[in-house]
Residue, then its C-alpha position, 0 to 999 in steps of 0.5 A: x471580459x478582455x477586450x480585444x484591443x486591451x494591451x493584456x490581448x495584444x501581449x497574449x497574442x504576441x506570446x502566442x505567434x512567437x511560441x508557435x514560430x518557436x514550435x515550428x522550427x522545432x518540429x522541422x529540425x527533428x522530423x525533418x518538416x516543410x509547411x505545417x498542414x493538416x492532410x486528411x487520408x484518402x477514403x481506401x487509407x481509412x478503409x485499412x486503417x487499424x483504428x475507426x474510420x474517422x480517423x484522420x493525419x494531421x500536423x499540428x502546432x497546438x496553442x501552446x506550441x507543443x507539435x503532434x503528427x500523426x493519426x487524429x480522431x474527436x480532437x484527440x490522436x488516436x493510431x499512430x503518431x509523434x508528439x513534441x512537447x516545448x520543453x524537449x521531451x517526445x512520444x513516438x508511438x500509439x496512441x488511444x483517444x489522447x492517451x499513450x497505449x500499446x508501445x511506443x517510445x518516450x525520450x527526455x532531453x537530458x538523453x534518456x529514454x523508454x521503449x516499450x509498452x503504456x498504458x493509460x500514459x504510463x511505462x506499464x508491461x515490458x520495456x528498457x530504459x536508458x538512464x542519462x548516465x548510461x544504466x539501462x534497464x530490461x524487464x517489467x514495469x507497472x505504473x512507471x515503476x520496475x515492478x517484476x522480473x527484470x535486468x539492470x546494468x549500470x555503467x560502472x559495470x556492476x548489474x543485477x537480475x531479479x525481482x524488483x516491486x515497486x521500482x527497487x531490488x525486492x525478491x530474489x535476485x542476483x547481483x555483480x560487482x564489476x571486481x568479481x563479487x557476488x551475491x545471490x538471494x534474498x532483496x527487500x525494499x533496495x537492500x540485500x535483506x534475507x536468506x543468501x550467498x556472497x562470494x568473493x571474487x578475489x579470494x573465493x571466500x563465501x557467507x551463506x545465510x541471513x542478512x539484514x540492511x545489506x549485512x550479515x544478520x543471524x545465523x550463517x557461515x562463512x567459507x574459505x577457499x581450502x574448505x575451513x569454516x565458521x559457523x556461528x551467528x553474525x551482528x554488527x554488535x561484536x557482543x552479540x557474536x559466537x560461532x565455531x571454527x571447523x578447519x579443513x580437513x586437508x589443511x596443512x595447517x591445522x587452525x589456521x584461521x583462527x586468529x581471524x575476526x568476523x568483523x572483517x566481513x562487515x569492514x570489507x562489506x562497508x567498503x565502496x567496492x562492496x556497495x549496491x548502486x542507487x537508481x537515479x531519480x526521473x525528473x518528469x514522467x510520461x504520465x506528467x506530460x499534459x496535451x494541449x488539446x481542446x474540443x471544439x465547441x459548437x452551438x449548445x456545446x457544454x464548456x470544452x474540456x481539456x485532455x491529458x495523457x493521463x486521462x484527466x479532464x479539466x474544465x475552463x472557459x478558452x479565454x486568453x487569462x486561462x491559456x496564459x495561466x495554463x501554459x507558463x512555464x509548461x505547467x497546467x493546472x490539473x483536476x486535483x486542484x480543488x477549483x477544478x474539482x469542484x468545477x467538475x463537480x458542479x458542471x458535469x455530476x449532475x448529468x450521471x444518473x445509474x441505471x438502477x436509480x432511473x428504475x425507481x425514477x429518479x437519480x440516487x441521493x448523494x452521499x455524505x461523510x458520517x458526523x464527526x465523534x468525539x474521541x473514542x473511549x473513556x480515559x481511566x482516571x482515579x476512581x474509575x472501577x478499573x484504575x487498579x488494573x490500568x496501574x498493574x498492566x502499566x507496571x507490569x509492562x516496564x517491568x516486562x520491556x525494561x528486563x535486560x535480556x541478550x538479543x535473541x536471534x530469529x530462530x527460535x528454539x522450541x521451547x520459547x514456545x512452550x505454553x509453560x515458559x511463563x515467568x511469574x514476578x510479585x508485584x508488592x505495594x512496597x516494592x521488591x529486589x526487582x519491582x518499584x514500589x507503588x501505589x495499588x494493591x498487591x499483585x502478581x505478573x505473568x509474561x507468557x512466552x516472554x522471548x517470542x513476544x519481544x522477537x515479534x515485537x523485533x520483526x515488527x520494528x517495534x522500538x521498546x522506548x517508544x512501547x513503553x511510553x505508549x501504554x506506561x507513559x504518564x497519559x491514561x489509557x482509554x476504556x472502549x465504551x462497551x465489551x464487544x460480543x465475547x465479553x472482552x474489554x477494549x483499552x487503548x493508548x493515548x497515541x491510538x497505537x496500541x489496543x489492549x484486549x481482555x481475553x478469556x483463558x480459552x483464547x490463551x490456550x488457542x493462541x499459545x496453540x498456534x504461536x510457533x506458526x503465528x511467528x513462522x508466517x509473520x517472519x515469513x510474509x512481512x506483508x501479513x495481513x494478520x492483526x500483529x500481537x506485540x505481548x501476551x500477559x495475566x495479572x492475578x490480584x492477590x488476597x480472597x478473589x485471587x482474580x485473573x485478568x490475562x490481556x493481549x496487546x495488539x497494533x491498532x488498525x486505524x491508527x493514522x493522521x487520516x481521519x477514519x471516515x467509514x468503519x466495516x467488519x466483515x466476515x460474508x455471511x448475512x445473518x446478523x450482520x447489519x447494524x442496528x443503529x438508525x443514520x442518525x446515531x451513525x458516526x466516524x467509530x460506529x462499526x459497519x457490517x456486511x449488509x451496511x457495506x455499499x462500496x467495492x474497493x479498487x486497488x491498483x494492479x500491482x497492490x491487487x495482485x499481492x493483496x490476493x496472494x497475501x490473504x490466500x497465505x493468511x487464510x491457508x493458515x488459520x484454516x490449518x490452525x482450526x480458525x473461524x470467525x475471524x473478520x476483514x476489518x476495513x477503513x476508509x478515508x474519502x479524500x474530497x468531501x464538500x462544505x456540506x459533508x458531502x463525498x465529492x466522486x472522483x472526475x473519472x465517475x463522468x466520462x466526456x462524451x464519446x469515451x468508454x466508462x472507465x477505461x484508463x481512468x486514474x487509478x488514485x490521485x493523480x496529482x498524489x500518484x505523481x509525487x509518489x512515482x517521483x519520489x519512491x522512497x515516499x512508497x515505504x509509508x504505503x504498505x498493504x493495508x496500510x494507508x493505501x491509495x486507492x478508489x472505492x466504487x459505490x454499489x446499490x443492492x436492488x430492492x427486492x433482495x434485502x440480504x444482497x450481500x454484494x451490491x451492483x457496481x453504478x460507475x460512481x467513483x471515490x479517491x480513498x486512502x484505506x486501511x485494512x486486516x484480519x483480526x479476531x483470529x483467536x476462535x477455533x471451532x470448539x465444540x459450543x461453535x459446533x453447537x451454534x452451527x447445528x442450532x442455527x441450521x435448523x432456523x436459517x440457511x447455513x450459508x448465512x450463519x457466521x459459526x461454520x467450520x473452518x475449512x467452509x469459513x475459509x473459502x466463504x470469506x475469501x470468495x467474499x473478499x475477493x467479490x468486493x476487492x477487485x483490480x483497478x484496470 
């Protein structure tokens, strides 16, 4: 304990008048003030206002020096009111238990601000932003980002109108140049990237037609103001160019651009003039902005808490060290600090109890994160029973992958998907014009579709060196313990990149069926969540078996520097689906089912939204393909397990007291959300399904209801990072799954059979996905 006389008291004391004196005349310079004091309103103010009838007006410098007047209640402000941080920056606005909600007014001092509507501390609805520069901003915001349909003018004189996600140009949308340019269509992630026009203001030329990177990309053509044409397919690569030249009809000169090179449109496109404005980086956020604002204590009272804007709490002794170390230099320290997680943790856990637990009389067990697995699979070394066949796939793959071939554009001609374009090349033991010698036995190589598998591969920003050294580096593949339900043998890369599977000559059929949609949707919807297929291939061992050996190569879900914590397959139906293991044989691979599931998941309200469209797309198309039995493969990441293996919740499963549970909690980590909202740019690691912050709530399935699918939600809340898709989307409902569907009718509920048909599967599994993903709010 300090003692109150002790030089290090004196000079926090001193600190503390001399910041206050700072505060004060702070606060009288910009609102004009006399004497600081608190005034309570009178008892017919209380009566009309909006908010309770305890609120109170105050003025206050708070310890740090930071100012607030306004509207107060329960030792936070609540209604309307004005605060003043030490380093320059203010809110003006409303205000609900010491959050910034409803609309209101955040300005920097570097001369920028925001207008419009919060939510939970962050710039959430419709609002404009006024950069330092002078660039200002109309439209919709999500979790301080642009996110919807705005307009942005930048003071150069260039501006843009559409569609933006997640702080930059994505969707449709139209941009100006201050010279007379414009173009109009497509955007992805801050670039023009798509299907559009761009006219030139000068001369009234026009491009229609893709772009990639912000440069014609594929099929188009371009315009001249007398009405000549060139239609063709464009590359940055002169090599990859051809086109035809129309001449205007009325020209009075015949072909008079025929001298003209395409390359002009890239040099012009490169020049400054032609350049999309990059939006500046915001050095703090309002939802970064701590208050400096205690409970009060009294006699029993737990430790106080301190509050955020952004609805954290942290727990500490108010002892001198602690403010000292608390507000130098205007930084606090936050609960994703592990001390105060684990403070929290301990302080305040134990006081939750679920509602469901006390009716079986007593609190839940906590949960624990499974036991660690070795690595998955058994590397194929020499005299395994399937070295040979390691061999021919590795040797048939550089064969594929390396074969010159010219780049092929997006729009593919029909017959690339004809089940009969298939190439087949001998593979002798002592080589061949065209295949190295080697040390297995002979055999022949079949590529289906060849063109199409390394298109996908190029919409997939697949590097074909990287695919190569993936499966046909000097490191063995991996054999997955045993065959899965249908038989089929799992093999994956060293790098956990890739999972090689073999499939059945029905699954060939079906997916060669559905190819040419397969591609149209993935080329259509780049944020599928359809497992992505990289090639499609058939070894055939020549001599007396004459053994066929087709496999498809597939990305790996789980494929992360995360550690993959929990594993669930789930299609939502119950019969069967429940593993069979007891919890001690239960690691880190083991693959859970619907019935094992005891979480729903949370996504933040932007990433929910897309998520619904996406798996609506996806499963659109594989009901109109005839698909069924397909599954939502889900993995989870908990961010905070104790010494003991213990999945510490998250501060915003306990509420302090007099607060609504779960209103404005965090929607992730904060400390993470804030690193990520500073630094966009960091938001291309995060796509749907893929290393996806988010928090997982866990549920309970009562009792007397064993085949529960879904459990009921008890408040308690875990940081995850997940991963997830659908895969297994190869089984039509042919006339053996017609038959399972009418046997198993007999014996149980239809409803609870995984073999229905496809229309039925569709909206089964989607009305199940959407029971357990729901927004973050």
């Amino acid at each position: 304990m300090i003692n109150k006389d002790s030089g290090v008291m004196k000079a926090w004391e001193f600190t503390v008048r001399k910041t206050q004196a700072v505060a004060k005349k702070r606060a009288n310079s910009i609102f004009g003030l006399g004497t600081v004091y608190v005034q309570p309103q009178s008892h017919g103010e209380e009566e009309a206002s909006n908010h309770n009838n305890n609120n109170e007006h105050a003025e206050k410098v708070l310890p740090n020096g930071d100012y607030y007047k306004g509207q107060w209640a329960d030792s936070f402000p609540h209604g309307q009111g004005k605060y003043l941080w030490t380093d320059g920056c203010m809110y003006v606005g409303e205000w609900f238990k010491g959050k910034t909600m409803g609309r209101g007014r955040f300005s920097w001092p570097s001369g920028a601000t925001y207008e419009g509507e919060f939510k939970s501390g962050f710039m959430d609805g419709t609002g404009s932003y006024t950069a330092p520069n002078g660039d200002t901003y109309k439209g919709q915001w999500s979790m301080n980002l642009k996110h919807g349909q705005g307009v942005k003018c930048f003071v150069n004189g260039d501006r843009y109108e559409g569609e933006w996600k997640r702080g930059v140009e994505d969707g449709q949308g139209s941009y100006h140049w201050k010279n007379g340019n414009e173009y109009v269509g497509e955007w992805r992630n801050g670039c023009i990237w798509g299907k559009g026009s761009f006219v030139w203001g000068k001369s009234g030329n026009r491009y229609d037609g893709y772009w990639e990177d912000g440069m014609p990309k594929g099929s188009g053509s371009y315009k001249w103001g007398d009405g000549s044409v060139y239609v063709g397919n464009w590359s940055k690569d002169p090599r990859e160019q051809n086109g035809t030249y129309y001449p205007a009809e009325s020209s009075s000169e015949e072909g008079q651009h025929l001298e003209w090179d395409p390359q002009e449109v890239y040099s012009e496109l490169s020049g400054e003039a032609c350049q999309v404005c990059q939006g500046e980086k915001v050095s703090i956020l309002p939802s970064q902005k701590k208050l400096a604002v205690w409970r009060s204590t009294k006699a029993g009272d737990v430790k106080p808490r301190r509050r955020s804007v952004d609805g954290r709490v942290s727990v500490g002794l108010e002892k001198p060290s602690d403010r000292m170390n608390l507000w130098d230099g205007g930084v606090g320290v936050g609960v994703g600090t592990p001390t105060a997680v684990k403070e929290l943790h301990d302080d305040l856990l134990n006081m939750h109890v679920d509602d469901d637990a006390h009716s079986r009389g007593g609190p839940l067990p906590r949960l624990k994160a499974p036991r660690k697995s070795k690595r998955q699979g058994e590397t194929i070394c020499k005299g395994h029973k399937n070295f040979e066949l390691m061999l021919n796939l590795q040797l048939g793959i550089r064969h594929s992958v390396g074969r010159p071939a010219p780049s092929a554009s997006l729009d593919l001609k029909p017959s690339a998907f004809d089940p009969k374009e298939k190439v087949w090349t001998r593979f002798p033991p002592e080589g061949s014009k065209y295949t190295p010698p080697h040390q297995s036995c002979e055999f022949k190589w079949k590529d289906y579709c060849p063109v199409v598998f390394r298109t996908l591969r190029k919409l997939f920003k697949v590097d074909a060196a990287d695919y190569m050294i993936s499966i046909c580096g000097n490191d063995a593949l991996r054999e997955l313990s045993s065959p899965g339900k249908s038989g089929s043998f799992f093999y994956l890369t060293n790098d956990d990149r890739y999972m090689i599977k073999t499939m059945k000559k029905a699954e060939v059929k079906v997916l060669l069926r559905m190819l040419p949609a397969y591609y149209n949707h993935v080329r259509a919807f780049e944020n599928t969540l359809l497992i992505k297929f990289y090639g499609l291939h058939c070894v055939k061992l020549t001599g007396t078996a004459q053994k066929k050996v087709r496999f498809i190569i597939m990305g790996n879900l789980f494929c992360s520097e995360y550690t993959i914590h929990r594993r669930f397959d789930l299609k939502g139906s119950s019969l069967g689906r429940i593993t069979d293991k007891p919890e001690t044989e239960i690691d880190e691979t083991t693959i859970l089912k619907d019935l094992d599931l005891n979480f729903i998941f949370r996504l933040q309200k932007s990433w929910f939204q897309e998520f619904c469209r996406q798996l609506d797309r996806d499963c659109e198309l594989l009901e109109q393909e005839g698909i069924m039995d397909y599954s939502f493969l889900v993995g989870i990441h908990f961010r905070d397990i104790s010494a003991d293996r213990e999945l510490v919740p998250s501060e915003s499963s306990i509420n302090p007291p007099g607060e609504v549970e779960g209103e404005g909690t965090p929607r992730i980590s904060r400390a993470d959300m804030d690193q990520l909202l500073l630094d966009p740019s960091r938001w291309a690691s995060i796509k749907l399904g893929v290393n996806m912050p988010a928090r997982v709530e866990r549920t309970v399935r009562k009792g007397d209801c064993e085949l529960q699918l879904v459990g009921e939600p008890i408040g308690e809340f875990y940081e995850v990072v997940l991963f997830f898709g659908v895969i297994d989307i190869l089984q039509d409902y042919d006339i053996s799954k017609k038959l399972e569907h009418a046997y198993k009718s007999i014996q149980y509920d239809p409803t609870s059979i995984s073999a229905v048909d496809p229309r039925q599967y569709s909206r089964r599994f989607r009305d199940f996905i959407f029971r357990i993903f729901s927004e973050d709010s």
